[in-house]
C-alpha positions as MATLAB code, in Angstrom:
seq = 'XXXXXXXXXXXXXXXXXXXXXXXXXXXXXXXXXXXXXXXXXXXXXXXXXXXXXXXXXXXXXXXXXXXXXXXXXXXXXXXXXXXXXXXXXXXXXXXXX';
ca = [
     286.874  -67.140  -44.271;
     290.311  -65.735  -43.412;
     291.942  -62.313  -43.731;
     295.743  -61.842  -44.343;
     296.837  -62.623  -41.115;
     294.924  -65.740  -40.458;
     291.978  -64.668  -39.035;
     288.305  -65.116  -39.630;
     287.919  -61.891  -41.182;
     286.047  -59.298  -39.935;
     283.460  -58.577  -42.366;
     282.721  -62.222  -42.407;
     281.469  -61.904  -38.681;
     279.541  -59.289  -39.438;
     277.955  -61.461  -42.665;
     277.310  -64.122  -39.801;
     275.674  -61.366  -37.182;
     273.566  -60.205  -39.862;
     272.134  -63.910  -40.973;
     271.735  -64.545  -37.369;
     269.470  -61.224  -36.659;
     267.562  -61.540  -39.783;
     266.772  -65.079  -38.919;
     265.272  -64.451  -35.389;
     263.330  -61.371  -36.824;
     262.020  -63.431  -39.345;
     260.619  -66.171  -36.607;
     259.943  -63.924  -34.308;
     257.692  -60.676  -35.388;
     254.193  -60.878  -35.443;
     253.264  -62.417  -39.228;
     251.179  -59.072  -40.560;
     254.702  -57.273  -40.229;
     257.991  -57.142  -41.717;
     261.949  -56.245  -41.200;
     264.497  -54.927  -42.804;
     267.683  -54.210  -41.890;
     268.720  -50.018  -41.160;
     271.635  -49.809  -39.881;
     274.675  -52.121  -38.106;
     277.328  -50.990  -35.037;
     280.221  -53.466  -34.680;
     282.604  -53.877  -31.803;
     285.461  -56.291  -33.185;
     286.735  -57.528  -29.602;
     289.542  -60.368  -30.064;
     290.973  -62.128  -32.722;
     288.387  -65.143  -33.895;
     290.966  -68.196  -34.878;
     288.229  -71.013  -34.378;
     284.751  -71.543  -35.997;
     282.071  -68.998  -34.817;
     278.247  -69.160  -33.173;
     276.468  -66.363  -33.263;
     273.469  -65.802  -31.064;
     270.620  -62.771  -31.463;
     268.450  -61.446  -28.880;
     265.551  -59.008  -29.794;
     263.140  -57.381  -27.504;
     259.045  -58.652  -28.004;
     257.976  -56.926  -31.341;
     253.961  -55.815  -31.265;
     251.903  -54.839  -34.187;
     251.933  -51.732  -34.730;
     253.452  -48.329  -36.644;
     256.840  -48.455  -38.277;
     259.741  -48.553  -35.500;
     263.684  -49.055  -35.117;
     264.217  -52.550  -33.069;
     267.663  -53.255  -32.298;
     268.910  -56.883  -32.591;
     272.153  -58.066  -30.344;
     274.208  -60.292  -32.037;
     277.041  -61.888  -29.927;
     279.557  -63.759  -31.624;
     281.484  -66.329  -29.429;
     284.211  -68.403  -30.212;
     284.768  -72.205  -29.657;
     285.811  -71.163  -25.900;
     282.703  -69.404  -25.364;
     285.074  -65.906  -25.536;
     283.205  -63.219  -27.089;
     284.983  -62.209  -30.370;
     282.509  -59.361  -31.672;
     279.465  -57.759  -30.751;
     276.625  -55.853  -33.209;
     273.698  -54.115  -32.802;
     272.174  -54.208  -35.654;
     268.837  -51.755  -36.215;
     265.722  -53.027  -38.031;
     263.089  -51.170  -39.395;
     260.051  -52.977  -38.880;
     256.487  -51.937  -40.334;
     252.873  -53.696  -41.260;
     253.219  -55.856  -44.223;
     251.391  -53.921  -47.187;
     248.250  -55.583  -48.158;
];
């Protein structure tokens, strides 16, 4: 997805960090709890002008009462340069029964 100046745009990273946290929260809390997503800081770093991988990284999630967890999203380019970072915060809780 380009902008105007042909660019991936930068809304369409942050589309891309967000699939990538949700994904890893989703395989990665305990299964009695759930996730969703609160709150997302971006840092837009360099222009992105190839295709995009973007790798989360969350700290160990234990059952327990409702909690903010963030989720680091680095988004790298084909070079391995580091185009944009996000935090993004997830509010995770016990599933309801």
């Amino acid at each position: 997805v380009q902008n105007h100046i042909g660019t991936v745009h930068a809304i369409a990273m942050c589309n891309l960090a967000e699939l990538a946290a949700g994904t890893l929260m989703e395989v990665s809390i305990p299964a009695s709890m759930r996730w969703l997503p609160k709150g997302m800081q971006v840092e837009y770093l360099r222009k992105a002008e190839t295709d995009l991988e973007a790798i989360a990284t969350v700290p160990a999630v234990e059952e327990g009462a409702g909690r903010d967890v963030p989720v680091v999203v680095e988004v790298r380019d084909r070079s391995g340069e580091l185009a944009c970072r996000a935090t993004i915060t997830m509010w995770v809780t016990a599933r309801r029964k």
